[in-house]
N, C-alpha and C positions, 0 to 999 in steps of 0.2 A: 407273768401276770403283773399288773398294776393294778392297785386300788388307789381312787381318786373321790373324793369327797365333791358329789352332785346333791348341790341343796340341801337338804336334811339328811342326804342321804350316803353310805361308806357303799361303792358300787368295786367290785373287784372286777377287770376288766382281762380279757386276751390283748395283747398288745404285741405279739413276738410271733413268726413264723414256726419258729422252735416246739412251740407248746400249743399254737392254734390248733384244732382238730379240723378236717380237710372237709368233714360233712357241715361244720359253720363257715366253714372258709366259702365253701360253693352257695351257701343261703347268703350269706352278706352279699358276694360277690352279685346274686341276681339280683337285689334287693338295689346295689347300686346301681346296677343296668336299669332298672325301670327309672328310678330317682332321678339320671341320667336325659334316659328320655321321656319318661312323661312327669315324672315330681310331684308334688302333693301338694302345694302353696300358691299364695299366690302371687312368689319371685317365678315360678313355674309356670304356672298361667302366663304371665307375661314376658318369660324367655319364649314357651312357644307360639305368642303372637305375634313377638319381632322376628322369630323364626321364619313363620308364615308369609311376612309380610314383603322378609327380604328374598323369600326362593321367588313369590310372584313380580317382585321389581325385575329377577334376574331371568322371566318366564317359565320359570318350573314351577307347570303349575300341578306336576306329580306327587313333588316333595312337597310342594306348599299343601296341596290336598290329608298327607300322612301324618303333617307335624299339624292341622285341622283336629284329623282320626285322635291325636296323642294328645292334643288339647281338652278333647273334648271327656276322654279319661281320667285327665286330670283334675278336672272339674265334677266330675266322680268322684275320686279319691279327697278335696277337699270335702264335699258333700257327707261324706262316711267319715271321716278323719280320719282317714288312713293316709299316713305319709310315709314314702319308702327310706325315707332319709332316716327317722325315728327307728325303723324296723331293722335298717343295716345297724345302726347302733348298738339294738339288742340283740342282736345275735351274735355279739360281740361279751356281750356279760353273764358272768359265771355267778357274779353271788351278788345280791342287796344286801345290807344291813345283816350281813351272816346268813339270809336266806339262799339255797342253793339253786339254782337255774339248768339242770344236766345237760339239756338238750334245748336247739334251738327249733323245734315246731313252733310252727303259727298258732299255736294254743301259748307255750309257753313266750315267744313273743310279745301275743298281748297282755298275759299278768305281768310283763317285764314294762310295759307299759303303762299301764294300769297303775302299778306300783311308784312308775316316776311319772307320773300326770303333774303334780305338783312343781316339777321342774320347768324353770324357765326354758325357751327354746333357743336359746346363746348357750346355754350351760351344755345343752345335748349338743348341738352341733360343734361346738368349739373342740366337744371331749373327742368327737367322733375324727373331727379334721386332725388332731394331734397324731391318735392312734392309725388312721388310714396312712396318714406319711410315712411312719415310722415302719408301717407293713407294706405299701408300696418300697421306700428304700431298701428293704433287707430283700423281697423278691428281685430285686433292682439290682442288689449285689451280688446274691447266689446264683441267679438262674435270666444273665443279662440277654441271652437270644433267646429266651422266650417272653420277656416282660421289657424289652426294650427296642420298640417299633419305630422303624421313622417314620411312621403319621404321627406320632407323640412331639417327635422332633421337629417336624415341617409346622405343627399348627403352634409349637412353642414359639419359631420361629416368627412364624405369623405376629402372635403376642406382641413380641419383641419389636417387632416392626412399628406394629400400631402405636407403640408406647414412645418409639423415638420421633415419632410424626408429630404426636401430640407437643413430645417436651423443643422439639424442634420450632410446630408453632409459636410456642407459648415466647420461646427465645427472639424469634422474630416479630414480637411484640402484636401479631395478627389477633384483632378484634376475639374472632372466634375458632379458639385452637382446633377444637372438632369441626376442621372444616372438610371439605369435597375429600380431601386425601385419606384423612384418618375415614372419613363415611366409608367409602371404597374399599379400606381394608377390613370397617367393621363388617362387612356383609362378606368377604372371604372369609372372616373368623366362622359368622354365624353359621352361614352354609357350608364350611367346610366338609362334616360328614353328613353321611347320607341319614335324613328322619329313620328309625329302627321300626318294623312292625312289631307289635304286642299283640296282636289276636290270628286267630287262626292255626292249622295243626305247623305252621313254618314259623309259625311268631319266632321272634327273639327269648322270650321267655322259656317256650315250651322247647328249643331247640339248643337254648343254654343248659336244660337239665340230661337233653337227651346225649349229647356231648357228651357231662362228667359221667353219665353211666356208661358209657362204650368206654371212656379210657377205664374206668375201673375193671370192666370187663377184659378190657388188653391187658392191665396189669395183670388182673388175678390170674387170667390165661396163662399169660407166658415165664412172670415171676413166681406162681404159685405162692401168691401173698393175700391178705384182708386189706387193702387200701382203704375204705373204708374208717378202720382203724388210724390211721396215720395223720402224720402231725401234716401241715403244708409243708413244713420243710423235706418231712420224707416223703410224702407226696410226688411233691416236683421233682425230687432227687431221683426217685424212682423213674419215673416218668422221662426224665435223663438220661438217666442211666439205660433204659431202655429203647431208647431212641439213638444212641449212639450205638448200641450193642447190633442193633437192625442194620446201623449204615455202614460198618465195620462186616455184619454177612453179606450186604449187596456189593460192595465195593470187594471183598472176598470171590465171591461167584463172578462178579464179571472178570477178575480176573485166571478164574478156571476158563468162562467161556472164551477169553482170547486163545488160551495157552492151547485151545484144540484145534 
């Protein structure tokens, strides 16, 4: 736990895989997936209109049609003021001001809310992007083949590329460093992945929840445990620990079925 001083306010925060509970770890976790792709602002609106704008330069006019669908969401969610960016935040906080937060429902959300309406919106985001690194590194260090993807790698890569195009320009004293080159690679950035669905029984949403309950159900099954209960770190560990224990009986059986 960390407590960090937001505005008027003493917030004591989750900050550590060790201590997170795996039932907030899976509400933030969606809460980033929509943030992701549809967002609540309007830096969001206008990421999914250059979105848009580059899958139809490049003829996809599928994905330009879904990152459209996700725009249009969005534009919803400023409308309501509901930003998922705000909500992953709070499901991250255990106490205000000594007041207690147990659980993170969408009720208790919005008094967590509610409660920091007064806070500027650098204050939230700045607290959130600290703690998110810190819980991305530690999943990063314990559990590297499952939270360590070369799409993360390739679109870094990408990053990395654009960045030395530009200081490249900039070197070669050309007028306008954002030229043809870095444009080119700004639109592999943007279209990189694919626009996510949000509606429907296959959404990304409804499909991110239907996931954590079948692995609960493989744990509870086969460890005879409450996952539920569990920190992220035993969590995953578990979740490990049982996924090697399966490849260790397949790898087991095929080698009875040679030996007949």
């Amino acid at each position: 736990m960390v407590t960090v001083q937001i505005g008027n306010h003493a917030v004591e925060m989750y900050n550590g895989i060790d201590e997170l509970p795996i039932v907030r770890f899976h509400k933030y976790q969606k809460m980033v997936l929509i943030d992701a792709g549809i967002g609540g602002d309007i830096a969001a609106f206008d990421q999914r209109t250059e979105k848009a704008r580059r899958f139809l330069a490049k003829g996809d006019t599928e994905k330009a049609a879904q990152e459209l669908d996700n725009m249009r969401q969005c534009v919803f969610f400023v409308q309501q003021g509901l930003c998922p960016k705000h909500r992953a935040f709070a499901t991250l906080v255990a106490k205000i001001d000594g007041e207690e937060y147990p659980d993170a429902t969408d009720a208790a959300i919005d008094r967590i809310l509610e409660k920091l309406n007064d806070v500027p919106e650098k204050a939230l985001t700045a607290q959130l992007d600290a703690v998110k690194k810190k819980i991305d590194d530690e999943l990063l260090l314990y559990f590297p083949s499952l939270f360590n993807t070369s799409d993360v790698k390739e679109y870094y890569d990408l990053l990395k590329k654009r960045t030395l195009a530009v200081l490249d320009n900039i070197a070669a004293g050309k007028e306008n460093p954002m030229g043809a080159d870095v444009d080119r690679i700004t639109t592999e950035l943007l279209t990189y992945s694919k626009p996510k669905v949000f509606t429907g029984s296959n959404g990304t949403e409804i499909q991110h929840d239907r996931q954590f309950e079948n692995l609960c159900l493989a744990l509870s099954e086969q460890l005879h445990v409450e996952p539920k209960k569990y920190t992220v770190l035993e969590f995953y560990n578990a979740f490990d620990f049982l996924r090697d224990r399966t490849k260790q009986a397949e790898k087991a059986q095929t080698g009875r079925n040679k030996a007949r």
